[in-house]
N, CA, C and O atoms as CSV, one atom per row, in Angstrom:
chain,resi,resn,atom,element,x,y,z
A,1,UNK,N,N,85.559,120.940,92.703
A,1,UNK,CA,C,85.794,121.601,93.967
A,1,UNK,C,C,85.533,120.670,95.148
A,1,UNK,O,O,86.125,120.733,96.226
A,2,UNK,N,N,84.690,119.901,94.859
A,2,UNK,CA,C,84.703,119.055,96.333
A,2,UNK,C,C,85.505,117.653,96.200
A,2,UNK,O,O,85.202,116.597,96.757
A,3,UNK,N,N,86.572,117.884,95.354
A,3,UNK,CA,C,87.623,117.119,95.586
A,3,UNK,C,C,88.596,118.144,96.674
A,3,UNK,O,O,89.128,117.654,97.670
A,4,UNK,N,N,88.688,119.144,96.431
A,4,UNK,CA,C,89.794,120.230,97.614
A,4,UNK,C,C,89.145,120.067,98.783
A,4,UNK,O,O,89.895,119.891,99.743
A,5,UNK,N,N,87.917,120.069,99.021
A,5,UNK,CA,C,86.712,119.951,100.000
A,5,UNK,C,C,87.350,118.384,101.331
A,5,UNK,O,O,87.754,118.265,102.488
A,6,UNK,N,N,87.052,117.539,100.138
A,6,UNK,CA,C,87.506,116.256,100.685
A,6,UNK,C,C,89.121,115.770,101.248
A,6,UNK,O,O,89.355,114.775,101.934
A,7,UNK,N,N,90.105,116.757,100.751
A,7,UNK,CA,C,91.234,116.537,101.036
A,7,UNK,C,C,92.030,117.887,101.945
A,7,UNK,O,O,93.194,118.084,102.296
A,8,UNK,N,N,90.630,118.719,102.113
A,8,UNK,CA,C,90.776,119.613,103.364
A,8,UNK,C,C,90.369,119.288,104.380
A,8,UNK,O,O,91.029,119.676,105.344
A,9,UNK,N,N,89.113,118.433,104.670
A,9,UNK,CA,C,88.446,117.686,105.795
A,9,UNK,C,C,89.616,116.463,106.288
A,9,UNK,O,O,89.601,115.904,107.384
A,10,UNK,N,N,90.231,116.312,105.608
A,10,UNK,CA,C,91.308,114.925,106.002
A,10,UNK,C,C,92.717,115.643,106.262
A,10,UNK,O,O,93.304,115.474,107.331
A,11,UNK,N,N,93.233,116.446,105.248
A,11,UNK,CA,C,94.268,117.203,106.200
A,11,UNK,C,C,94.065,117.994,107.578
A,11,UNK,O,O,94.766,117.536,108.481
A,12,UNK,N,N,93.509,118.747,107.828
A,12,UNK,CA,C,93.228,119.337,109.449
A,12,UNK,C,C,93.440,118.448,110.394
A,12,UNK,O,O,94.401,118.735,111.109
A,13,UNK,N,N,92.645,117.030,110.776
A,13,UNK,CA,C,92.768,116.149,111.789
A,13,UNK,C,C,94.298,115.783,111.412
A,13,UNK,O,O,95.222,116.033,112.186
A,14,UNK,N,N,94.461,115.239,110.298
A,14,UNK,CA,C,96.093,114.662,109.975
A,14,UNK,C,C,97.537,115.857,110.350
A,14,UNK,O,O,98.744,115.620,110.411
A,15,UNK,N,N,96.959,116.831,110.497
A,15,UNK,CA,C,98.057,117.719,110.957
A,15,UNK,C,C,98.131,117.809,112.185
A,15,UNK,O,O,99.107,117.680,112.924
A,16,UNK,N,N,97.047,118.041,112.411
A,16,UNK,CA,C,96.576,118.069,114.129
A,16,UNK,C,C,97.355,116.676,115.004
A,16,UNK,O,O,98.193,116.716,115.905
A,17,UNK,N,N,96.692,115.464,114.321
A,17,UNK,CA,C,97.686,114.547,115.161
A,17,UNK,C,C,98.586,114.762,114.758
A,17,UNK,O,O,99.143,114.916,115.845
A,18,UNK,N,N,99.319,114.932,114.091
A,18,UNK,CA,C,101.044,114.664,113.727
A,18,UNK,C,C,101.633,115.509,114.611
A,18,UNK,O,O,102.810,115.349,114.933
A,19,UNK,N,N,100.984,116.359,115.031
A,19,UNK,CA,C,101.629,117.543,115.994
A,19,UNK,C,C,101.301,116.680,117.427
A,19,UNK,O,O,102.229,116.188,118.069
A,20,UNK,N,N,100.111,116.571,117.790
A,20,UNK,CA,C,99.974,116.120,118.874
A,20,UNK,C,C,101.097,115.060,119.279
A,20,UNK,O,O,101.780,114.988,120.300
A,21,UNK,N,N,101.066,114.434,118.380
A,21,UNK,CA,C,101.984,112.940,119.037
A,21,UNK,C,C,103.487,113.311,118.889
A,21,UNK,O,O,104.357,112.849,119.628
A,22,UNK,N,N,103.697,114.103,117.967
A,22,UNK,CA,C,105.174,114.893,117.907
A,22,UNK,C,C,105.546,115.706,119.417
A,22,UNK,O,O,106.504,115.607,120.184
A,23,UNK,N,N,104.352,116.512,119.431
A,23,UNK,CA,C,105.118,117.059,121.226
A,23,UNK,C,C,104.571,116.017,122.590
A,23,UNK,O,O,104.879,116.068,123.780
A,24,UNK,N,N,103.882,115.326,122.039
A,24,UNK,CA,C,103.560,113.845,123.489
A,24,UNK,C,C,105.372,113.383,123.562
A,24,UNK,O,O,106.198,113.584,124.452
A,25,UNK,N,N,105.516,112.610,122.034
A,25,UNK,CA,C,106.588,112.098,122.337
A,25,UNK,C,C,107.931,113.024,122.767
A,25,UNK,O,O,108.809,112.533,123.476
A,26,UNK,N,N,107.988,114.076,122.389
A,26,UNK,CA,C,109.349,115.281,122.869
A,26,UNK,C,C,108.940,114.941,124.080
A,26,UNK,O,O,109.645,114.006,124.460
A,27,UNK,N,N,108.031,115.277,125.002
A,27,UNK,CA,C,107.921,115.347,126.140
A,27,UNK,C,C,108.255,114.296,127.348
A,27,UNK,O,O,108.531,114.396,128.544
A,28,UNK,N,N,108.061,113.093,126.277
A,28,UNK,CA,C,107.829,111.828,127.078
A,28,UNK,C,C,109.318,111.140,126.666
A,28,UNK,O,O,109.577,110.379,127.598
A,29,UNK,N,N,109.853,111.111,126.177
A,29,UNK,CA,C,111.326,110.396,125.385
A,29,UNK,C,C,112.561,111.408,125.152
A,29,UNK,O,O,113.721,111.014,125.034
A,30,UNK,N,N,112.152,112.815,125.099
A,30,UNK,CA,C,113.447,113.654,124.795
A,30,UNK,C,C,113.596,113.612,123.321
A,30,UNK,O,O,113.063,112.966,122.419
A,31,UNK,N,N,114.844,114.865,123.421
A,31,UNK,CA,C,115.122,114.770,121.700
A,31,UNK,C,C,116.056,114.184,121.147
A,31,UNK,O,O,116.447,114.706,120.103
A,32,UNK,N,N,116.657,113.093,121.546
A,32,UNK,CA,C,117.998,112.885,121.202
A,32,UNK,C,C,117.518,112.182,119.847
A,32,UNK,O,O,118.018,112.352,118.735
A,33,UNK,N,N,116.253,111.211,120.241
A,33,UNK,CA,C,116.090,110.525,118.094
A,33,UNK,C,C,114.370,110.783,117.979
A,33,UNK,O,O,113.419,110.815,118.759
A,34,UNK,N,N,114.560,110.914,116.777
A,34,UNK,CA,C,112.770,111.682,116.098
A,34,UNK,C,C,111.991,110.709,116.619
A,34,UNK,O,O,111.750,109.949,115.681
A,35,UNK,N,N,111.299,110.188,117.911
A,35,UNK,CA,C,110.714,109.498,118.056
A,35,UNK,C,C,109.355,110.028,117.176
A,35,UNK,O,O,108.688,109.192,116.566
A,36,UNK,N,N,109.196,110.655,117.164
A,36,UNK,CA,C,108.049,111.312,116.519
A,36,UNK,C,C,107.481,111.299,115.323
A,36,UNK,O,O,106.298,111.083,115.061
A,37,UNK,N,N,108.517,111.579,114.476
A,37,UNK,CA,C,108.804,111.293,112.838
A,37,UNK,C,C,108.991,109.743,112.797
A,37,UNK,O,O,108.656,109.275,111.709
A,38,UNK,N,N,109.442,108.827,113.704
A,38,UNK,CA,C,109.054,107.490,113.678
A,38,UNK,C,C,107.921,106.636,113.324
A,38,UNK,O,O,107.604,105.723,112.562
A,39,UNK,N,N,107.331,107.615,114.542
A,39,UNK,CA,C,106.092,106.830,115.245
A,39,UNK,C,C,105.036,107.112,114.363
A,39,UNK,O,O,104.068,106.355,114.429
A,40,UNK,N,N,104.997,108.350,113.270
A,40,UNK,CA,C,104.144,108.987,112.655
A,40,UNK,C,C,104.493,108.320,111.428
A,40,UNK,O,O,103.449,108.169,110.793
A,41,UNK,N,N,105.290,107.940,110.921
A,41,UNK,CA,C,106.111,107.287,109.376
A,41,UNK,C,C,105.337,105.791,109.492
A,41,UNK,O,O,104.442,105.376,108.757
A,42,UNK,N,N,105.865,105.214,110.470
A,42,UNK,CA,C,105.065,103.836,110.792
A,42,UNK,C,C,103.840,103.385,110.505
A,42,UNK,O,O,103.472,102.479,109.758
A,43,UNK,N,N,103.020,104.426,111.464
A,43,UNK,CA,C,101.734,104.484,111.485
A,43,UNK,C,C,101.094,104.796,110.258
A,43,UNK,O,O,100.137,104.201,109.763
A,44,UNK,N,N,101.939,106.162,109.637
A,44,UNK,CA,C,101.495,106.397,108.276
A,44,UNK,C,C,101.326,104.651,107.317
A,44,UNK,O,O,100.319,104.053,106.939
A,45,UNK,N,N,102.245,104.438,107.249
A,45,UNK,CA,C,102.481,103.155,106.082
A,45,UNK,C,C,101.384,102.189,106.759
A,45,UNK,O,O,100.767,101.460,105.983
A,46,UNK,N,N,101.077,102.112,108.154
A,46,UNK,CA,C,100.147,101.214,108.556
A,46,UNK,C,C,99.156,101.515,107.884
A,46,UNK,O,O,98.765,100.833,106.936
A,47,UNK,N,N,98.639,102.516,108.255
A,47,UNK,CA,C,97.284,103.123,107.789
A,47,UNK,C,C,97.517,103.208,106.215
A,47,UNK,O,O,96.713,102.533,105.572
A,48,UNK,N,N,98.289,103.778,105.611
A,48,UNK,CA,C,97.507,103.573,104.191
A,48,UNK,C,C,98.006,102.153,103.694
A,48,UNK,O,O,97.797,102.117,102.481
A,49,UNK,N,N,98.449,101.236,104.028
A,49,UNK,CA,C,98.738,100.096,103.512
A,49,UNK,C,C,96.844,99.699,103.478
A,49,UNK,O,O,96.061,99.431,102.567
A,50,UNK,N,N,96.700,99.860,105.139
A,50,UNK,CA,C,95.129,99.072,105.664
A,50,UNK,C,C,94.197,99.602,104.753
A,50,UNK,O,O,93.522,98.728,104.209
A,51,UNK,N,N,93.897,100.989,104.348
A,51,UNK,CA,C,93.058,101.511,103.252
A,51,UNK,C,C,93.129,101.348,102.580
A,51,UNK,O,O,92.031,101.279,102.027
A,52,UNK,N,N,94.466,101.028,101.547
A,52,UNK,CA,C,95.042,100.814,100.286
A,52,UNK,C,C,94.139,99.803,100.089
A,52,UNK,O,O,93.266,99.818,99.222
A,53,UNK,N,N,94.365,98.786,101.006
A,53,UNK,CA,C,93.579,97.475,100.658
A,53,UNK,C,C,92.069,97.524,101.112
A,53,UNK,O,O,91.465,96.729,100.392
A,54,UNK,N,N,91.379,98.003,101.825
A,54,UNK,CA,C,90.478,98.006,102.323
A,54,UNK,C,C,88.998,98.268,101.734
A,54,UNK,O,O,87.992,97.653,101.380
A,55,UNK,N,N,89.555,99.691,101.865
A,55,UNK,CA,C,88.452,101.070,101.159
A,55,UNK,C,C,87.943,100.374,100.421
A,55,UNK,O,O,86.898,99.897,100.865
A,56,UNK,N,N,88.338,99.923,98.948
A,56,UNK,CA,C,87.558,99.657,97.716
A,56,UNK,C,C,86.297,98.660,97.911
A,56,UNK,O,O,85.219,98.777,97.330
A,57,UNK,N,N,86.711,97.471,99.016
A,57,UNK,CA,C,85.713,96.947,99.256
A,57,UNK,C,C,84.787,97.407,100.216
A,57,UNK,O,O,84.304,96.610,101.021
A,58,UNK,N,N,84.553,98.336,100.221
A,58,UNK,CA,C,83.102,98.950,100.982
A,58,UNK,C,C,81.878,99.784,99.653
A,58,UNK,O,O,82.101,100.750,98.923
A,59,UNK,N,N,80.972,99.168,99.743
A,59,UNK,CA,C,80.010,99.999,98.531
A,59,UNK,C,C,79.923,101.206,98.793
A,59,UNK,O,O,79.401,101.977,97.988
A,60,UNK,N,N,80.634,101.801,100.488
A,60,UNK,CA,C,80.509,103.834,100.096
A,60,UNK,C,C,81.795,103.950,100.034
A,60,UNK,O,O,82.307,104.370,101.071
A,61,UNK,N,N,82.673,103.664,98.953
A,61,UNK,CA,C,84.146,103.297,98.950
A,61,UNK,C,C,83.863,104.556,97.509
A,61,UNK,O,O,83.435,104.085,96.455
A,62,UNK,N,N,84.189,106.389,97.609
A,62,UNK,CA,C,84.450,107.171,96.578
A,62,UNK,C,C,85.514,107.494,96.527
A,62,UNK,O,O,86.224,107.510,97.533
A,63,UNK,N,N,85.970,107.871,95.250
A,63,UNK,CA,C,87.133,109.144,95.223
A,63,UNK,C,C,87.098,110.355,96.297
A,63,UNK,O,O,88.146,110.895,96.649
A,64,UNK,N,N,86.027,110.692,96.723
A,64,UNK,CA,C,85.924,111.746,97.650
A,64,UNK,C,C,86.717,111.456,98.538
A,64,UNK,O,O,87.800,112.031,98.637
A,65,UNK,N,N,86.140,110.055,99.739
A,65,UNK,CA,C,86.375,109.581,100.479
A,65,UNK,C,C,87.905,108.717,100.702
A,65,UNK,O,O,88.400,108.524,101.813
A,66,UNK,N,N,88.523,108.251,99.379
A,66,UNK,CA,C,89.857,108.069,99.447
A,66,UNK,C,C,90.323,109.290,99.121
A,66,UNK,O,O,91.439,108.821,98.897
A,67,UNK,N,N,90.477,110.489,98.882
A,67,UNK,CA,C,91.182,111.794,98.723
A,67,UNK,C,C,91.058,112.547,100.510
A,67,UNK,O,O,91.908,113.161,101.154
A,68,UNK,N,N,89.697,112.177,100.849
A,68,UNK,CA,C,89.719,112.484,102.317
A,68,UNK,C,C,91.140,111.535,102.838
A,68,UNK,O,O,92.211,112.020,103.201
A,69,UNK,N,N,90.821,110.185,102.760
A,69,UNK,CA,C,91.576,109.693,103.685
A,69,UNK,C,C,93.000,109.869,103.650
A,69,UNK,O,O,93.685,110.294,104.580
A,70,UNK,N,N,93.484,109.439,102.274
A,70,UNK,CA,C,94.610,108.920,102.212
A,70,UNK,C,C,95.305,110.296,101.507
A,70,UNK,O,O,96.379,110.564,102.046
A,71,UNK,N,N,94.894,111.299,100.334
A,71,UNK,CA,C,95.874,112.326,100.153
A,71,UNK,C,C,95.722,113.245,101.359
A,71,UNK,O,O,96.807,113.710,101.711
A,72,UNK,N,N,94.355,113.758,102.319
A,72,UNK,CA,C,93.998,114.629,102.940
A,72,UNK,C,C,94.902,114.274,104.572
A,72,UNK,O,O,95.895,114.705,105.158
A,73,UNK,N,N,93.899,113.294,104.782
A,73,UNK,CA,C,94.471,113.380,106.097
A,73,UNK,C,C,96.247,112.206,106.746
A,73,UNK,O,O,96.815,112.158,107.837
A,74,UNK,N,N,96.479,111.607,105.624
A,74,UNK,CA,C,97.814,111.050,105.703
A,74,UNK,C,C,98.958,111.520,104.580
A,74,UNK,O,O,100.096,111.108,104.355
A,75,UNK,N,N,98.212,112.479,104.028
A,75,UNK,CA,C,99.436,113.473,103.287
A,75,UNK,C,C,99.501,114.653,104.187
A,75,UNK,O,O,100.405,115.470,104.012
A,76,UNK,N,N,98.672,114.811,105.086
A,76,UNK,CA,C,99.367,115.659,106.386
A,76,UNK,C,C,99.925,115.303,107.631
A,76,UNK,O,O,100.516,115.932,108.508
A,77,UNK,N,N,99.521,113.919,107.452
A,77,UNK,CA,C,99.453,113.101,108.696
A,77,UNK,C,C,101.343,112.816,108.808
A,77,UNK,O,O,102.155,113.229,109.637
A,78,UNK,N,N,101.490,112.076,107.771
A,78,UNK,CA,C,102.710,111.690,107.936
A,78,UNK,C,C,104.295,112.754,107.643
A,78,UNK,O,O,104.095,113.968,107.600
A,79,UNK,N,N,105.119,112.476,107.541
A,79,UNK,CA,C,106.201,113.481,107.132
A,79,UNK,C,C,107.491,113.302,106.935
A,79,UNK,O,O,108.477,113.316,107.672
A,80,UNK,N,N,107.307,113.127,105.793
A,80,UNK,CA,C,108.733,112.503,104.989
A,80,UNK,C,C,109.391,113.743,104.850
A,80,UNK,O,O,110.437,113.273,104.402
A,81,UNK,N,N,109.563,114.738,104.877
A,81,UNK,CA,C,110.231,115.737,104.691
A,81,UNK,C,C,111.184,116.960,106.198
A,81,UNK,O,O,112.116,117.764,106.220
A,82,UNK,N,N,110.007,116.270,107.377
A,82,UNK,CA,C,110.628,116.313,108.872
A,82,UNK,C,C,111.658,114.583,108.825
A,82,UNK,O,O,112.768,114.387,109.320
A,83,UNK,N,N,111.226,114.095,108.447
A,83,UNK,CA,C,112.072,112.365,108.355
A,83,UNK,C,C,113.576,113.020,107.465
A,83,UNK,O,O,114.692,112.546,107.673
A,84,UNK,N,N,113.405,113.782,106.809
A,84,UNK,CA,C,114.570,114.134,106.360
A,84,UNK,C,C,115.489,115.088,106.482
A,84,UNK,O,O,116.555,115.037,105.868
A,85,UNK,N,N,115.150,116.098,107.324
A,85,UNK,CA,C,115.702,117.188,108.360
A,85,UNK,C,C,116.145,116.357,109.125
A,85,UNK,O,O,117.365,116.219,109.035
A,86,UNK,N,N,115.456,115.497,110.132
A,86,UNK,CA,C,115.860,114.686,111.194
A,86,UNK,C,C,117.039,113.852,110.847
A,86,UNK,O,O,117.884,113.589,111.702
A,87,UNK,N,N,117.116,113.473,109.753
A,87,UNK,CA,C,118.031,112.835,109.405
A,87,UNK,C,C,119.503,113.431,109.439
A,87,UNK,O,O,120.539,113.003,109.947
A,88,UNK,N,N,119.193,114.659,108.659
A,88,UNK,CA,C,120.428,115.751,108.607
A,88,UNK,C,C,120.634,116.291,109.849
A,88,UNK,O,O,121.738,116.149,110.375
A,89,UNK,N,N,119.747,116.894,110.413
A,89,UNK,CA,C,120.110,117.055,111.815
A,89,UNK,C,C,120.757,116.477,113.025
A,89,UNK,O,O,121.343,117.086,113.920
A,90,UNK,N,N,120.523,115.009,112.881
A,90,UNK,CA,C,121.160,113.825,113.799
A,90,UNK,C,C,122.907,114.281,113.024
A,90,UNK,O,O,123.836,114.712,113.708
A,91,UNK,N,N,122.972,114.077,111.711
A,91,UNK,CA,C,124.271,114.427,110.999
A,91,UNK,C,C,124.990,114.890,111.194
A,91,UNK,O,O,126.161,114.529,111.072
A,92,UNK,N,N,124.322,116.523,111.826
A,92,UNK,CA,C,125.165,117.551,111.748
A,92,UNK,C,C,125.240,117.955,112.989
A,92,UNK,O,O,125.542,119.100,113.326
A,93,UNK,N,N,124.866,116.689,114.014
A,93,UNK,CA,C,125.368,116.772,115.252
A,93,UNK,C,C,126.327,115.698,115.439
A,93,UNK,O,O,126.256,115.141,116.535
A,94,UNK,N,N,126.967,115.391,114.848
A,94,UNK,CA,C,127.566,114.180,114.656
A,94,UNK,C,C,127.105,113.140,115.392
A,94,UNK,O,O,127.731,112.401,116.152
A,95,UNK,N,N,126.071,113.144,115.131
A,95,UNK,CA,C,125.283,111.636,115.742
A,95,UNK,C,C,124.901,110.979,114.053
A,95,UNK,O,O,123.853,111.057,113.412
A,96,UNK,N,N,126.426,110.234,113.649
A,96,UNK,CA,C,126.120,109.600,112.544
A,96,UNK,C,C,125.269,108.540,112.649
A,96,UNK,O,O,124.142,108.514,112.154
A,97,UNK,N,N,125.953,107.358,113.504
A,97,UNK,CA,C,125.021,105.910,113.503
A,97,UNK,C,C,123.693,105.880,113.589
A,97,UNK,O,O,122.886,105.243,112.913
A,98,UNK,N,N,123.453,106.971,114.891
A,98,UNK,CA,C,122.096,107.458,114.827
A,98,UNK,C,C,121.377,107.433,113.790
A,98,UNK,O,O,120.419,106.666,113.695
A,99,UNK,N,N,121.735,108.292,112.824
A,99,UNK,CA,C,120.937,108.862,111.598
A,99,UNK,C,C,121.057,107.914,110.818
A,99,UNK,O,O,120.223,107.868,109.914
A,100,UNK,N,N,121.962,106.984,110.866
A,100,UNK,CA,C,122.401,105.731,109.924
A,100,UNK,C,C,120.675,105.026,109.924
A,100,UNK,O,O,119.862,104.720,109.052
A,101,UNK,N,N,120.716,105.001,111.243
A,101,UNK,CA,C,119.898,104.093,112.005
A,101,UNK,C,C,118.538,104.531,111.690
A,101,UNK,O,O,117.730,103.862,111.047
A,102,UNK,N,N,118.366,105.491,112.095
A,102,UNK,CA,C,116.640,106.203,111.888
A,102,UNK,C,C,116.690,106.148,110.250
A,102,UNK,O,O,116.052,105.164,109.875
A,103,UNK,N,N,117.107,106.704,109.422
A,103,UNK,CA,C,117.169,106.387,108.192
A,103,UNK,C,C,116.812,104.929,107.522
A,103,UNK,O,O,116.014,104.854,106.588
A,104,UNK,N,N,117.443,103.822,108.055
A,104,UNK,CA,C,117.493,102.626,107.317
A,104,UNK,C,C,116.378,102.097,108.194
A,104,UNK,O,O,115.482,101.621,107.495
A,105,UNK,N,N,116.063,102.000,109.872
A,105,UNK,CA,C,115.168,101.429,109.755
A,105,UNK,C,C,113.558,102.198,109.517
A,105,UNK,O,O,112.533,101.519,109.453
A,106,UNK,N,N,113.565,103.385,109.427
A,106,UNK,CA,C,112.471,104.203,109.242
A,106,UNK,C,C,111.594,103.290,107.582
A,106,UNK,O,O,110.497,102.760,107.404
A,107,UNK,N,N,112.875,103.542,106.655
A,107,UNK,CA,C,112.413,102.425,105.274
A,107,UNK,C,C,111.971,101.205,105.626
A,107,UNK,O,O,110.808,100.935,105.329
A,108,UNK,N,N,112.643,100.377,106.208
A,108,UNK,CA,C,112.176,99.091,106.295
A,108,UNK,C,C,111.330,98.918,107.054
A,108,UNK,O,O,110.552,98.011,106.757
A,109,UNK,N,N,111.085,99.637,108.296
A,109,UNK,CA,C,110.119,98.933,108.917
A,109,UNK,C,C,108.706,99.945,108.517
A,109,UNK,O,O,107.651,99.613,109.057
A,110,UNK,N,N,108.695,100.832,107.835
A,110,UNK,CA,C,108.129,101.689,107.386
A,110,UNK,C,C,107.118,100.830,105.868
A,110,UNK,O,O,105.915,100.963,105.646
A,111,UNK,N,N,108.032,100.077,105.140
A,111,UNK,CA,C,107.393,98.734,103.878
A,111,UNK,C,C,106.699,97.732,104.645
A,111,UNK,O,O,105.594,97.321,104.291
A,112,UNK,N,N,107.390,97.247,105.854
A,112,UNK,CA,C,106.581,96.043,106.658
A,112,UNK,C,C,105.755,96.644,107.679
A,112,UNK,O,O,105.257,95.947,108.563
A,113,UNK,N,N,105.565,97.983,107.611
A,113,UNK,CA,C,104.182,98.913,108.379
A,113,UNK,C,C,102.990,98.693,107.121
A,113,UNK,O,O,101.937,98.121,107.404
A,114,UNK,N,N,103.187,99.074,106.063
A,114,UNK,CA,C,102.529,99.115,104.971
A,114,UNK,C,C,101.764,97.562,104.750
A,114,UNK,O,O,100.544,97.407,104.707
A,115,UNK,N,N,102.741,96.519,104.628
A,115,UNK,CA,C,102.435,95.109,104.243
A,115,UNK,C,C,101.429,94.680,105.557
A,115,UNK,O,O,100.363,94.091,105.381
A,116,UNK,N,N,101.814,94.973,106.560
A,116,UNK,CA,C,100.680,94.447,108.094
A,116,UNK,C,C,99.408,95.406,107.828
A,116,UNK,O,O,98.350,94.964,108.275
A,117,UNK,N,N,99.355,96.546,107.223
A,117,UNK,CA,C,98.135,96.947,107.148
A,117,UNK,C,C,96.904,96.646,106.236
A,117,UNK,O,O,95.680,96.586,106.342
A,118,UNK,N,N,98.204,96.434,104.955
A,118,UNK,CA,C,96.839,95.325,104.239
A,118,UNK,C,C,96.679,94.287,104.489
A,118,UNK,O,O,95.535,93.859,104.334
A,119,UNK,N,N,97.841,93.273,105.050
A,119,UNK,CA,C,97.169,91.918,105.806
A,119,UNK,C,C,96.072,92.083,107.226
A,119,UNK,O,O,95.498,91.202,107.866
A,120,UNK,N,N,96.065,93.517,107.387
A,120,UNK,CA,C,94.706,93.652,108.553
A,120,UNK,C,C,93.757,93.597,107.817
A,120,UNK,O,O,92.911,92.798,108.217
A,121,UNK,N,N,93.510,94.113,106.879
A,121,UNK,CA,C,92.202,94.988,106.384
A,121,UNK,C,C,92.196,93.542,105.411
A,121,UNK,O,O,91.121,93.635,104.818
A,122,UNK,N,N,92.810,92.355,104.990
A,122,UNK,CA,C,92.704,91.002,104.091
A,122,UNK,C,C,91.818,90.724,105.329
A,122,UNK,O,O,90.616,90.546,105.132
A,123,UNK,N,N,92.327,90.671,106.635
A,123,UNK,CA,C,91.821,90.110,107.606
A,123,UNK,C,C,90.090,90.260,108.159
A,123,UNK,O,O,89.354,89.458,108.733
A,124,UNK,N,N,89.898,91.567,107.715
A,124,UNK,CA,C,88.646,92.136,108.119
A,124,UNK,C,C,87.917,91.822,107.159
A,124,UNK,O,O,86.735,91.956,107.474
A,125,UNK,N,N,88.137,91.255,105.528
A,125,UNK,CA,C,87.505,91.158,104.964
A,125,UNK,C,C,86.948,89.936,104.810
A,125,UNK,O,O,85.837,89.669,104.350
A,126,UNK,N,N,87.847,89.155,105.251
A,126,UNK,CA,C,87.665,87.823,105.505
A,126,UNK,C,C,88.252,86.726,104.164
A,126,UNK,O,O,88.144,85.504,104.274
């Protein structure tokens, strides 16, 4: 049970921002492309790339504490499944290239979000 414990304490904040920065950016950029589902996909792959690599080397490095981080609060955090509405949606407004676009670079720069986060956390470790 205090594995659900640990990956309820990490989803709440991870939903919470994903929303927050989802209506910052509507507000601040408009809706014409998911800045939001971007900015949150990115960040996602940043962040668990940086933990991926990180976490283990700390001696309070548990299962608890990676189920907090990485299933709890960046399996709410991020959203591959709004990334894929958005996608269809750009579609079925016929804003193809668009969606071409958010699609292909969401992947790629989404792998080289991932790769800079464990070369941070290589970095911190020294």
């Amino acid at each position: 049970m205090n594995d659900v414990f640990a990956i309820a304490a990490g989803a709440v904040p991870g939903a919470l921002s994903r929303y927050h920065i989802t209506e910052w950016t509507k507000a601040k950029f408009g809706l014409r492309f998911p800045y939001g589902t971007f900015i949150i996909n990115l960040t996602g792959c940043l962040a668990i790339g940086f933990f991926w690599a990180i976490l283990p080397s700390f001696s309070f490095y548990s299962h608890s504490l990676d189920l907090m981080v990485r299933t709890g609060f960046l399996g709410a955090y991020t959203t591959f499944s709004t990334y894929s509405l958005d996608i269809l949606t750009l579609w079925r407004n016929q804003q193809n290239f668009l969606s071409l676009i958010f699609a292909v670079a969401s992947i790629i720069f989404g792998l080289i979000a991932v790769r800079i986060g464990a070369a941070i956390a290589q970095f911190f470790l020294g």
